[in-house]
Each structure stands twice: as structure tokens, then as C-alpha cells.
PDB file of N, CA, C and O in Angstrom:
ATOM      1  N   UNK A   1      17.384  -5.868  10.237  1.00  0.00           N
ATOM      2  CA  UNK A   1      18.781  -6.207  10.458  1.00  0.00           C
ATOM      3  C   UNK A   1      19.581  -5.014  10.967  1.00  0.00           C
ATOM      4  O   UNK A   1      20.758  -5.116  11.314  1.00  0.00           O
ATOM      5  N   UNK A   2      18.799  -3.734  10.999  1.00  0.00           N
ATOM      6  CA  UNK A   2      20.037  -2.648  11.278  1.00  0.00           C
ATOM      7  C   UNK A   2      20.782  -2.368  10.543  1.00  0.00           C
ATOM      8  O   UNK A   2      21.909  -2.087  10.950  1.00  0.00           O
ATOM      9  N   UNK A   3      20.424  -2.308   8.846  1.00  0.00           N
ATOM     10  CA  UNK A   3      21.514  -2.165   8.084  1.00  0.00           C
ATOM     11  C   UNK A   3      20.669  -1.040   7.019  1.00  0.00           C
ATOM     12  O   UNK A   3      21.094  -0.888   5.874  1.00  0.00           O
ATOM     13  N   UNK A   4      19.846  -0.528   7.347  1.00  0.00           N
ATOM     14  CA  UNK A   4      19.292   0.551   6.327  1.00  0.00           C
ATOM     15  C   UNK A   4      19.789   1.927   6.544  1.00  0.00           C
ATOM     16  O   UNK A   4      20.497   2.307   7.477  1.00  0.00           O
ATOM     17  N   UNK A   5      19.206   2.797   5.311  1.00  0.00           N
ATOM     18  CA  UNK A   5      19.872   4.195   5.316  1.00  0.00           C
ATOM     19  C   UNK A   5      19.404   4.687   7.008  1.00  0.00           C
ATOM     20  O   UNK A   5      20.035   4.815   8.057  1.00  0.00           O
ATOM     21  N   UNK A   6      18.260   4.829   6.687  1.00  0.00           N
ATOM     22  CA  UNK A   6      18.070   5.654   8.608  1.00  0.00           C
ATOM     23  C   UNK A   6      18.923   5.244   9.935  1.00  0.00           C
ATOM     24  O   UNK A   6      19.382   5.980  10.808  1.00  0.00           O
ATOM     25  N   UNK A   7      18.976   4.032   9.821  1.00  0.00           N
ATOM     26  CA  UNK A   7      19.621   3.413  10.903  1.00  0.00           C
ATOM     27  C   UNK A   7      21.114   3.600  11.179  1.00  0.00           C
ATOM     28  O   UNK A   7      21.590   3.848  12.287  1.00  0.00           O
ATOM     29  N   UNK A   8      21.866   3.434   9.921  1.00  0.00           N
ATOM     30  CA  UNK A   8      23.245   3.933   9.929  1.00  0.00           C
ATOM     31  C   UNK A   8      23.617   4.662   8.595  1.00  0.00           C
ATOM     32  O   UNK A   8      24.212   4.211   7.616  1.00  0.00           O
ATOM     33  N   UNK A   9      22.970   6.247   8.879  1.00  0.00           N
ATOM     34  CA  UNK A   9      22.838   7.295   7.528  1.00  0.00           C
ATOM     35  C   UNK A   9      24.200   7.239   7.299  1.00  0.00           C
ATOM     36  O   UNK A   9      24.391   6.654   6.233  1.00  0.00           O
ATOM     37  N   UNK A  10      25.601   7.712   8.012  1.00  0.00           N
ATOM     38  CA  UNK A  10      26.884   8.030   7.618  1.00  0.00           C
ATOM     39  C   UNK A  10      28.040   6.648   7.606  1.00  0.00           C
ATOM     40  O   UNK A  10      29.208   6.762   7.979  1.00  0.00           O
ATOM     41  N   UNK A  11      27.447   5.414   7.117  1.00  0.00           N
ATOM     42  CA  UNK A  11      28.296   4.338   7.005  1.00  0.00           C
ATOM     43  C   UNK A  11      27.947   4.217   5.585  1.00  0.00           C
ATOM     44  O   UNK A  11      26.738   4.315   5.374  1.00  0.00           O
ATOM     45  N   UNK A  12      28.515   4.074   4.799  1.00  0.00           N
ATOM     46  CA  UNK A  12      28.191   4.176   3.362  1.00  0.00           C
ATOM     47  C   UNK A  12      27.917   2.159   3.769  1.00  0.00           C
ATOM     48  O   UNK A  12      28.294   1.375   4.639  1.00  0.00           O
ATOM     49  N   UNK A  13      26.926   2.101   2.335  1.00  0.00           N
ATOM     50  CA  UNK A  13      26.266   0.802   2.287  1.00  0.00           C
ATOM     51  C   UNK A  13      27.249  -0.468   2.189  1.00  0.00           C
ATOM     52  O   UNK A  13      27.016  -1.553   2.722  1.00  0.00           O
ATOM     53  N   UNK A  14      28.053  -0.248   1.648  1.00  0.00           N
ATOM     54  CA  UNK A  14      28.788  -1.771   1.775  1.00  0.00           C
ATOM     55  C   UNK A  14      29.676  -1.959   3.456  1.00  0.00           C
ATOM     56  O   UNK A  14      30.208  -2.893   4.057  1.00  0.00           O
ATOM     57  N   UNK A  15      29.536  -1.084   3.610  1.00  0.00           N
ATOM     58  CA  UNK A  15      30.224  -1.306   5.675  1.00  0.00           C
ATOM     59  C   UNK A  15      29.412  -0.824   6.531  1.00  0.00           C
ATOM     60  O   UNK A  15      29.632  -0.235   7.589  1.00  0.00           O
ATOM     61  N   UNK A  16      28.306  -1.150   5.936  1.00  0.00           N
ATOM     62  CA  UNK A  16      27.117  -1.853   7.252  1.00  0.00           C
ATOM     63  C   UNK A  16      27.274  -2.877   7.736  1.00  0.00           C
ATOM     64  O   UNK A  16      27.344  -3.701   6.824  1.00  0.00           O
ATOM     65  N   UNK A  17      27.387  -3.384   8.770  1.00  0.00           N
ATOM     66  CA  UNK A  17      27.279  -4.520   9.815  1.00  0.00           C
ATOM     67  C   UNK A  17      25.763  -4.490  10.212  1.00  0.00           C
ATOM     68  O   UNK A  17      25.201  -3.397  10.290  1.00  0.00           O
ATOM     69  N   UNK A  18      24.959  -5.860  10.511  1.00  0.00           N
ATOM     70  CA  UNK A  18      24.242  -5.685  11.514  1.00  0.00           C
ATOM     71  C   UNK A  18      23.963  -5.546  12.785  1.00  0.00           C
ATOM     72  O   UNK A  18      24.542  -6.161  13.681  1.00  0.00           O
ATOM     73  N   UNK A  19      22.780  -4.478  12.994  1.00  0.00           N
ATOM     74  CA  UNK A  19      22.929  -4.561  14.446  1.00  0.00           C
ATOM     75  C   UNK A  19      21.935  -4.697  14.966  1.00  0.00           C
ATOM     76  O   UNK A  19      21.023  -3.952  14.606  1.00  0.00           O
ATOM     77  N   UNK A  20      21.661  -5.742  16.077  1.00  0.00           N
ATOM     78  CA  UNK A  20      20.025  -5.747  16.373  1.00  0.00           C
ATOM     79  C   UNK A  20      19.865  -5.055  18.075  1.00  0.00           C
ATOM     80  O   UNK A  20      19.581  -5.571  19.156  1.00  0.00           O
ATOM     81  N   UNK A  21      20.139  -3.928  17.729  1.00  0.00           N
ATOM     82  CA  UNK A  21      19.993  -2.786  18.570  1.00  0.00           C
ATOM     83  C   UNK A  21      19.190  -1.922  17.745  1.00  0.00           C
ATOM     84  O   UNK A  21      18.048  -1.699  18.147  1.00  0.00           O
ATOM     85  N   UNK A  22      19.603  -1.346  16.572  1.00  0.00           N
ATOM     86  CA  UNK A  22      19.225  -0.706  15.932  1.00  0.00           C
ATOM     87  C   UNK A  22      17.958  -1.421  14.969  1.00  0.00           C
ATOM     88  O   UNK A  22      17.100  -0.804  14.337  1.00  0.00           O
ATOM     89  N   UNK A  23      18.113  -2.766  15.060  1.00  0.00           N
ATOM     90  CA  UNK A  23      16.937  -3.140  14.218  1.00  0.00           C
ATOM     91  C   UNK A  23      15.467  -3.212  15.148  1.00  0.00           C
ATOM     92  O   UNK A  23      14.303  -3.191  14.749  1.00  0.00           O
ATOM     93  N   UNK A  24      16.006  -3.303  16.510  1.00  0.00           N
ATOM     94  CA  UNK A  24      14.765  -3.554  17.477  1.00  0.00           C
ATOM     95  C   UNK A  24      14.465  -2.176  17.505  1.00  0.00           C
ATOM     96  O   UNK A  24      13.272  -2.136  17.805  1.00  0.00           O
ATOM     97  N   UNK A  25      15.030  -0.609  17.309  1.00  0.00           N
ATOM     98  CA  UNK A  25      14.679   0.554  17.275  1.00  0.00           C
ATOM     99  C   UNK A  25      13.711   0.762  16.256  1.00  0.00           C
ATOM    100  O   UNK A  25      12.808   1.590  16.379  1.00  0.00           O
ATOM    101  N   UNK A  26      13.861   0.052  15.267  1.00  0.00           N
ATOM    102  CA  UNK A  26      12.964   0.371  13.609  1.00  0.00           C
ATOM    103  C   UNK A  26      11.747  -0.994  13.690  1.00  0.00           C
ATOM    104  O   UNK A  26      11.042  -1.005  12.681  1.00  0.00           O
ATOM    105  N   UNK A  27      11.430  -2.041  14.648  1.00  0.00           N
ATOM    106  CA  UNK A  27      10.521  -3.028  14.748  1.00  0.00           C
ATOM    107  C   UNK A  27       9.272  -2.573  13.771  1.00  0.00           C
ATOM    108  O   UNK A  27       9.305  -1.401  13.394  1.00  0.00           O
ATOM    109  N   UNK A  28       8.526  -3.132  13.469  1.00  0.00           N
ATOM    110  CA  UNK A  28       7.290  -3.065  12.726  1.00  0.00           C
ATOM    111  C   UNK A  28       5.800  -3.295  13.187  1.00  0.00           C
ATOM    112  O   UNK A  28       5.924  -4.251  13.952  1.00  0.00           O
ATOM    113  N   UNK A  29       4.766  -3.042  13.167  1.00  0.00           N
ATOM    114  CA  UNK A  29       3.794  -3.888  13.016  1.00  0.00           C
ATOM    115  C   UNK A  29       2.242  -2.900  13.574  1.00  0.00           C
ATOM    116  O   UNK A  29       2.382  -1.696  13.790  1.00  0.00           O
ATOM    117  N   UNK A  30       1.357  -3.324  13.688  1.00  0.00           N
ATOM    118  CA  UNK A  30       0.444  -2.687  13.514  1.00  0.00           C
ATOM    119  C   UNK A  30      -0.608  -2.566  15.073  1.00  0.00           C
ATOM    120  O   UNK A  30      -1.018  -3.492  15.772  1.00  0.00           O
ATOM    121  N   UNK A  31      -0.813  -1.089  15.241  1.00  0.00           N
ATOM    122  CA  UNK A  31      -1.282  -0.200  16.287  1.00  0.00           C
ATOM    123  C   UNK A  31      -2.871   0.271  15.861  1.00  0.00           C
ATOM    124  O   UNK A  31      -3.549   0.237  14.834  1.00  0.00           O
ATOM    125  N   UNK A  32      -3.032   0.672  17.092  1.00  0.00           N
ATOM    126  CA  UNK A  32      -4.338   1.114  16.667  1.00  0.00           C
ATOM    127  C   UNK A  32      -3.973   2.544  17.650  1.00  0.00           C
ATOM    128  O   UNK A  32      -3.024   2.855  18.371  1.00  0.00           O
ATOM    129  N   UNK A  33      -5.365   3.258  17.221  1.00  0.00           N
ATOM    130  CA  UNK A  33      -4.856   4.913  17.336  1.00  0.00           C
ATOM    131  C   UNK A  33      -6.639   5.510  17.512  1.00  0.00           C
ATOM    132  O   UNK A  33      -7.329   5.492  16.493  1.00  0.00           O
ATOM    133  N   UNK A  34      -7.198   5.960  18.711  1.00  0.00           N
ATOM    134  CA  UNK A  34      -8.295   6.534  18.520  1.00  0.00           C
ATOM    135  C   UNK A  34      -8.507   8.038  17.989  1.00  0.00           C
ATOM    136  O   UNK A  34      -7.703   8.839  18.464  1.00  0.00           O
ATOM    137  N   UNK A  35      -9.274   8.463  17.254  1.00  0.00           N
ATOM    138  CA  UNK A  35      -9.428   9.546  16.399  1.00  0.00           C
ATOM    139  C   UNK A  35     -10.635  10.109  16.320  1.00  0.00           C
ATOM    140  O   UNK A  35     -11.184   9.593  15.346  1.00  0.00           O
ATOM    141  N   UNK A  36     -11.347  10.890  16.820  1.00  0.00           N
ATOM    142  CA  UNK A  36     -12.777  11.011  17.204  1.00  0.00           C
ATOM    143  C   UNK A  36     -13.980  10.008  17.401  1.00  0.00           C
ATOM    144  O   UNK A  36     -15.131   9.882  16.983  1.00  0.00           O
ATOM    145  N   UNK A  37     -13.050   9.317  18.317  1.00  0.00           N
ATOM    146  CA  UNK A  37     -14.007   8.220  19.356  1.00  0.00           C
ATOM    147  C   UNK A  37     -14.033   7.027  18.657  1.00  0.00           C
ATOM    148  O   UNK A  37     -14.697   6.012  18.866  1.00  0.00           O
ATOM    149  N   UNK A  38     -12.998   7.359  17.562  1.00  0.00           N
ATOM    150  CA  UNK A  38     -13.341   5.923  15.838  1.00  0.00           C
ATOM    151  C   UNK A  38     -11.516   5.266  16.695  1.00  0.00           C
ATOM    152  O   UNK A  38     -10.636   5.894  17.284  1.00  0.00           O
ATOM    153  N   UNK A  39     -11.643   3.975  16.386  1.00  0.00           N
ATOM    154  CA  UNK A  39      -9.993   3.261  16.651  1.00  0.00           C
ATOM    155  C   UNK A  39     -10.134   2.926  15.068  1.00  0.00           C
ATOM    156  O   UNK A  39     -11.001   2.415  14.359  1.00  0.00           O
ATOM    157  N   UNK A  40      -8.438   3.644  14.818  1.00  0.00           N
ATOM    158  CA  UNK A  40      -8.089   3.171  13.470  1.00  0.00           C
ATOM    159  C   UNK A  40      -6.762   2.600  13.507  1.00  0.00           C
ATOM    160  O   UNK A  40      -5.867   2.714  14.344  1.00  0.00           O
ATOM    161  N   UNK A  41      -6.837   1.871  12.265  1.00  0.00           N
ATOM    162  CA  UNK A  41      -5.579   0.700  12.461  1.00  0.00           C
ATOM    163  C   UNK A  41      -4.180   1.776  11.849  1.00  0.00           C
ATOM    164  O   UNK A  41      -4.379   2.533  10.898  1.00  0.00           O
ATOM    165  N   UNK A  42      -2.950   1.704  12.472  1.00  0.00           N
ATOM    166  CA  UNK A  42      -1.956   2.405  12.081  1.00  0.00           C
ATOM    167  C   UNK A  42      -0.835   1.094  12.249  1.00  0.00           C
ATOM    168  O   UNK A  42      -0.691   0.222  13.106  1.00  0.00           O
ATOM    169  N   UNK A  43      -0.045   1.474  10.821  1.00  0.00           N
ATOM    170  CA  UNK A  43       1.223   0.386  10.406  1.00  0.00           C
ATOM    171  C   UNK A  43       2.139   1.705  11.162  1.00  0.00           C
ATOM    172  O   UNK A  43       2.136   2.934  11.091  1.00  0.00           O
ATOM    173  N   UNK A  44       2.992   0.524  11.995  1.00  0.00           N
ATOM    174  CA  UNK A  44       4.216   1.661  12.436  1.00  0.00           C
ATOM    175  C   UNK A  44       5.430   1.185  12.116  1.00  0.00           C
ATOM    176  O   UNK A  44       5.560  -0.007  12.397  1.00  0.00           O
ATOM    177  N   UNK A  45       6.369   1.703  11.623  1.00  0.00           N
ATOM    178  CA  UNK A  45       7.854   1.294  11.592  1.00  0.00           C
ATOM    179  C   UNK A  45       8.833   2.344  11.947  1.00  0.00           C
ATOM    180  O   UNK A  45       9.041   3.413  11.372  1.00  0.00           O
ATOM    181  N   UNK A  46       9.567   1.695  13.318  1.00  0.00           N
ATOM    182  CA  UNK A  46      10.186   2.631  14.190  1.00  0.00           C
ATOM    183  C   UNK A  46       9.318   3.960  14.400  1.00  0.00           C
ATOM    184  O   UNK A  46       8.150   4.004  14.785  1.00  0.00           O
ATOM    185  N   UNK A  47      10.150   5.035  14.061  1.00  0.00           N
ATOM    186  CA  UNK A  47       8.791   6.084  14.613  1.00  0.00           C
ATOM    187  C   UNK A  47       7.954   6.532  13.828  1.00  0.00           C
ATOM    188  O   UNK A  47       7.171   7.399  14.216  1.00  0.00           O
ATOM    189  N   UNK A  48       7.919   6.083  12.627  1.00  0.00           N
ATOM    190  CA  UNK A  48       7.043   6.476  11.162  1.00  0.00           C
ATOM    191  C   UNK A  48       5.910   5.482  11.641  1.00  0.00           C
ATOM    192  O   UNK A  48       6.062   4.293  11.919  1.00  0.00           O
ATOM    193  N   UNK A  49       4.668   6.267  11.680  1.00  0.00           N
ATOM    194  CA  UNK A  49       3.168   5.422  11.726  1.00  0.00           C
ATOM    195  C   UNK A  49       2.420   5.963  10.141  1.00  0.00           C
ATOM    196  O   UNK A  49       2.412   7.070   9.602  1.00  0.00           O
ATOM    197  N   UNK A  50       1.924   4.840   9.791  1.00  0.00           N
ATOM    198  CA  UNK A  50       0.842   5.486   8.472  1.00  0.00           C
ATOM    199  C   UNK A  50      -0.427   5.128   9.135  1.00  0.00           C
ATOM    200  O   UNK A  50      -0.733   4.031   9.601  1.00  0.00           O
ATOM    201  N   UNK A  51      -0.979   5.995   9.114  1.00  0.00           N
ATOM    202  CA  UNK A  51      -2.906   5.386   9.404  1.00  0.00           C
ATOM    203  C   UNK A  51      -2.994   4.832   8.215  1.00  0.00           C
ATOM    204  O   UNK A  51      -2.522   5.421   7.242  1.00  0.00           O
ATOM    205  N   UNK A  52      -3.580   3.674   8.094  1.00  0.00           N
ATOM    206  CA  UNK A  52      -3.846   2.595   7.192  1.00  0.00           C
ATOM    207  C   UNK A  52      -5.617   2.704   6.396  1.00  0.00           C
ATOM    208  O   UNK A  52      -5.970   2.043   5.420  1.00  0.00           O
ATOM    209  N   UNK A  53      -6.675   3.943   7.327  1.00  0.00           N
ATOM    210  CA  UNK A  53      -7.248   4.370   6.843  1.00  0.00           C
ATOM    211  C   UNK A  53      -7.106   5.843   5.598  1.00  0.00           C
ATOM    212  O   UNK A  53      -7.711   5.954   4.532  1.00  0.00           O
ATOM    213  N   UNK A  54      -6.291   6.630   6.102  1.00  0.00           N
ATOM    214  CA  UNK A  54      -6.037   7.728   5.522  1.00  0.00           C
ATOM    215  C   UNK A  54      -4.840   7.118   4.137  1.00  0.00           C
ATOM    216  O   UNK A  54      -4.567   7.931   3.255  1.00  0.00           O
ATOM    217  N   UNK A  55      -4.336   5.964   4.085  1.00  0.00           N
ATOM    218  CA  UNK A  55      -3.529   5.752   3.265  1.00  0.00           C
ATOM    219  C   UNK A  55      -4.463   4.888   2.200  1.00  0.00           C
ATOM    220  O   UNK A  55      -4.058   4.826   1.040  1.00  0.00           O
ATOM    221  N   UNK A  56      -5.440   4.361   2.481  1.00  0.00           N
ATOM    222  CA  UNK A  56      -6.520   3.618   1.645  1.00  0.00           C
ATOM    223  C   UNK A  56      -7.357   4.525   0.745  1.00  0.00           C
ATOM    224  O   UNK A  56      -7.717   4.250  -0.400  1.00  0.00           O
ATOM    225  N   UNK A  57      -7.617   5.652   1.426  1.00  0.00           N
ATOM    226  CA  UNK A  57      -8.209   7.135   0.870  1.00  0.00           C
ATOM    227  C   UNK A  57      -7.627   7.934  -0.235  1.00  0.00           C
ATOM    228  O   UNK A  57      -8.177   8.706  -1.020  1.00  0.00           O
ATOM    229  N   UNK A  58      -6.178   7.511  -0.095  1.00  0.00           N
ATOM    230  CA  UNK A  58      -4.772   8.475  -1.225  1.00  0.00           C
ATOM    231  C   UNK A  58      -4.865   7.126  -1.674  1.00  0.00           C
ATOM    232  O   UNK A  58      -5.399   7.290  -2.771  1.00  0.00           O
ATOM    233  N   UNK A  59      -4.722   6.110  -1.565  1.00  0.00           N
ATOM    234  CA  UNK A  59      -3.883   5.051  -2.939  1.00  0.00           C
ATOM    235  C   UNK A  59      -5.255   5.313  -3.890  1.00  0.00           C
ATOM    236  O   UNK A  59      -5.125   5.677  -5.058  1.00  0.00           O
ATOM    237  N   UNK A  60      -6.872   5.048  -3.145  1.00  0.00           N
ATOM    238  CA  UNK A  60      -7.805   5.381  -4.324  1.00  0.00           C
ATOM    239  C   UNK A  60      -7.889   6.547  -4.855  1.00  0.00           C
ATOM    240  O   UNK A  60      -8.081   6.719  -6.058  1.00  0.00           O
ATOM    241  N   UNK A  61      -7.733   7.600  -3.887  1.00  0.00           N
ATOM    242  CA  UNK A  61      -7.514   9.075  -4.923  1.00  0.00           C
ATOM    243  C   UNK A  61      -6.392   8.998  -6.400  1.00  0.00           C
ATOM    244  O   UNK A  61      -6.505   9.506  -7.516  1.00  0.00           O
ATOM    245  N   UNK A  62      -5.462   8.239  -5.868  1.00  0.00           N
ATOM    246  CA  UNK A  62      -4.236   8.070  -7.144  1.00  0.00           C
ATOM    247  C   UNK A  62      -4.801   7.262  -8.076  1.00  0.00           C
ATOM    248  O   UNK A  62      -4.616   7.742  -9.194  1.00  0.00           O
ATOM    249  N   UNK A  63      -5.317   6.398  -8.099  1.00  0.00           N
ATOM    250  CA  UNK A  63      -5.870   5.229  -8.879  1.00  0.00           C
ATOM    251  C   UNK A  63      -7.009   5.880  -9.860  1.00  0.00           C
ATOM    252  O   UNK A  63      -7.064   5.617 -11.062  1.00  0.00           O
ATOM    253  N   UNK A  64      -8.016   6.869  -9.106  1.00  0.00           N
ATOM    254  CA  UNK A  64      -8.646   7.673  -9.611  1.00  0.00           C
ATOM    255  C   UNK A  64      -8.163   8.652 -10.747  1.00  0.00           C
ATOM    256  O   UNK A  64      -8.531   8.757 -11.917  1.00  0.00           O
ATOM    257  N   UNK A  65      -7.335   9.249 -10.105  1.00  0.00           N
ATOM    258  CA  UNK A  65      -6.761  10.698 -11.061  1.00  0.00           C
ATOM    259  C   UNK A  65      -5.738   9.995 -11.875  1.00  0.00           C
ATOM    260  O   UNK A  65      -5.242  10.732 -12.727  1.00  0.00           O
ATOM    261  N   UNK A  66      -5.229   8.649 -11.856  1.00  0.00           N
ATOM    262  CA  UNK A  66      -4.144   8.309 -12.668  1.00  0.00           C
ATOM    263  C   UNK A  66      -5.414   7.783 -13.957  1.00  0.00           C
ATOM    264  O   UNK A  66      -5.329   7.882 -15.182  1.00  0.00           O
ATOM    265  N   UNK A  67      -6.414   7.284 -13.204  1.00  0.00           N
ATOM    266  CA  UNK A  67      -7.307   6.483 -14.676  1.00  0.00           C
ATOM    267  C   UNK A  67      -7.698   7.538 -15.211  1.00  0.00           C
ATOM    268  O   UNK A  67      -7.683   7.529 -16.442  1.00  0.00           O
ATOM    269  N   UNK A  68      -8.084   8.556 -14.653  1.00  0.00           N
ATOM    270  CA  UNK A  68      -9.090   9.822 -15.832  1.00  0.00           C
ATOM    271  C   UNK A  68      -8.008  10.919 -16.595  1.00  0.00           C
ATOM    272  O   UNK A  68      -8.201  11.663 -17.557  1.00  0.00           O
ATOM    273  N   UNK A  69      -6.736  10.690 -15.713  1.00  0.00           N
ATOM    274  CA  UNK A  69      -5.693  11.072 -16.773  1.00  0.00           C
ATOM    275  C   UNK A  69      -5.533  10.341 -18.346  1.00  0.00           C
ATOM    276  O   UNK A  69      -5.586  10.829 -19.474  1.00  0.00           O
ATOM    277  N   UNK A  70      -5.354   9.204 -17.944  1.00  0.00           N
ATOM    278  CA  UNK A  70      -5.268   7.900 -19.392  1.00  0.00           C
ATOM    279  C   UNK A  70      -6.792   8.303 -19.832  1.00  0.00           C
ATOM    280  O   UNK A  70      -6.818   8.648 -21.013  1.00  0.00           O
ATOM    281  N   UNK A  71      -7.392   8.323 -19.529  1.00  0.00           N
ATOM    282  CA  UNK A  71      -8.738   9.002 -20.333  1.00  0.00           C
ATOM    283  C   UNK A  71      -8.694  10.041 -20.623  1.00  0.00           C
ATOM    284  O   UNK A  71      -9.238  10.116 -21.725  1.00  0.00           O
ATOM    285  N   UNK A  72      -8.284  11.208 -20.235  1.00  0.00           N
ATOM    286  CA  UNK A  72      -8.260  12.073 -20.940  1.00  0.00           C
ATOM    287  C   UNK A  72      -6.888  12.480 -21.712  1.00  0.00           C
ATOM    288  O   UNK A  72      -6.749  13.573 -22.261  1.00  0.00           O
ATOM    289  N   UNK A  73      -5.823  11.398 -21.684  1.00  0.00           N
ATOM    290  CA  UNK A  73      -4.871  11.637 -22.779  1.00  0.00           C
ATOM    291  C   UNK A  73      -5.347  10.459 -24.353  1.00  0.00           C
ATOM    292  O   UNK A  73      -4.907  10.553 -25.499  1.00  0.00           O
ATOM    293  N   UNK A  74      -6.260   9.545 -23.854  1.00  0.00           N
ATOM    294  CA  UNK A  74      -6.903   8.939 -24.917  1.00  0.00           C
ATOM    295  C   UNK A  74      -8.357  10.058 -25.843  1.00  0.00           C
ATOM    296  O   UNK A  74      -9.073   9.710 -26.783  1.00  0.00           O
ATOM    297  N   UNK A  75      -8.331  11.489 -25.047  1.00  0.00           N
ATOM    298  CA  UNK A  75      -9.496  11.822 -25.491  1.00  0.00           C
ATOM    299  C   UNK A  75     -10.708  11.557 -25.345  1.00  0.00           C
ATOM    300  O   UNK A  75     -11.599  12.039 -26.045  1.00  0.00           O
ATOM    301  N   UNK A  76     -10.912  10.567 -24.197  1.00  0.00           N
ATOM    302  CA  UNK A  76     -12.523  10.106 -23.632  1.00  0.00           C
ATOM    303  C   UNK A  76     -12.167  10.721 -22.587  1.00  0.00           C
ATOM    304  O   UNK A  76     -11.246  10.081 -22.078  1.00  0.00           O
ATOM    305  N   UNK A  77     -12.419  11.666 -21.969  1.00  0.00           N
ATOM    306  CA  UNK A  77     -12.352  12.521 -20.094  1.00  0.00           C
ATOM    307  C   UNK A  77     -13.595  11.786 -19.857  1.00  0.00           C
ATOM    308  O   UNK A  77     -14.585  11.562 -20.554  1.00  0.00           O
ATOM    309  N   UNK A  78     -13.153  11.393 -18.332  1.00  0.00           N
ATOM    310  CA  UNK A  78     -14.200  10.988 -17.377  1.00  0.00           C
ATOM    311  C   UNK A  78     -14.804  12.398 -16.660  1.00  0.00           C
ATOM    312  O   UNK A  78     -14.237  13.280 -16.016  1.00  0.00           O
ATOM    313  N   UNK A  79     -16.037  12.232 -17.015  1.00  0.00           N
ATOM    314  CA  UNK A  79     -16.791  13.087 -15.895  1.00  0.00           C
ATOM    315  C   UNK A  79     -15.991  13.678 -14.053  1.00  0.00           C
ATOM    316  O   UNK A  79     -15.818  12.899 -13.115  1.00  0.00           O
ATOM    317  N   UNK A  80     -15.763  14.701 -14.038  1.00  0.00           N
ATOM    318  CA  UNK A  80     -15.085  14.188 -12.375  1.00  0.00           C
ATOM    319  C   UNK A  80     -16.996  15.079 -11.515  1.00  0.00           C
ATOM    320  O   UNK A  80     -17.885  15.869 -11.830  1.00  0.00           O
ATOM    321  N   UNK A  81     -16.637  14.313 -10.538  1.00  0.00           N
ATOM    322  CA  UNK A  81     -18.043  14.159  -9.563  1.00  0.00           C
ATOM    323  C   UNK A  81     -17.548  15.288  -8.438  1.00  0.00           C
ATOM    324  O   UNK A  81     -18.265  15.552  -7.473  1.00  0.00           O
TER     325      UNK A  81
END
């Protein structure tokens, strides 16, 4: 809609209007990106891209170190590999 912080940083939030100038600037959706000869899928919104591989890699790293934390604040530590 053109009504988020990036789009109009110095209009404080209740006197945002929409604008679909600014919302077609921030569009969404998903790219691909070659990376040593590999095509990987990248989510883009406006000019922010996430590689959707490298972000699959950190959510399991977190998932990882968040479970062997709770294990080792229960006093069972997981082995780390």
C-alpha cells in the first residue's frame, strides 16, 4: 500500500496515505540469482533480497543452538559435532 516505515520514514504513522507509487517501488516476490554455476532462489522486497538458501542454513543453525541451549539449561548438554 505505500504506507510502511521505509516508504514514508518522516510522516509519522497515522498520516500515511497510500501510495501506489511507492508500493510498486517495495513489490515482492521471488528471483533467482546464479552463485557458482548453482541458481538459487532469492525472496526480494523492493531492494532487500534474502537468498532463501542461505536463510534455510541460519533458521536451522538457530533452531539448533536454541535446542542445546534448553538442554543445557535443563543440565542434559547435547554433544555439539
Amino acid at each position: 500500500m505505500g504506507i510502511g516505515h521505509l516508504q514514508q520514514p518522516r510522516v509519522p504513522r497515522k498520516d500515511r496515505k497510500p501510495d501506489d507509487a511507492l508500493s510498486e517501488q517495495f513489490n515482492h516476490g521471488l528471483n533467482w540469482k546464479v552463485v557458482d554455476d548453482e541458481r538459487r532462489p532469492l525472496f526480494a522486497v523492493g531492494p532487500f533480497e534474502a537468498d532463501l538458501v542461505s536463510a534455510e542454513d541460519a533458521a536451522f543453525r538457530l533452531v539448533t543452538d536454541a535446542y542445546e541451549a534448553l538442554r543445557l539449561d535443563e543440565g542434559n548438554p547435547v554433544p555439539r559435532r
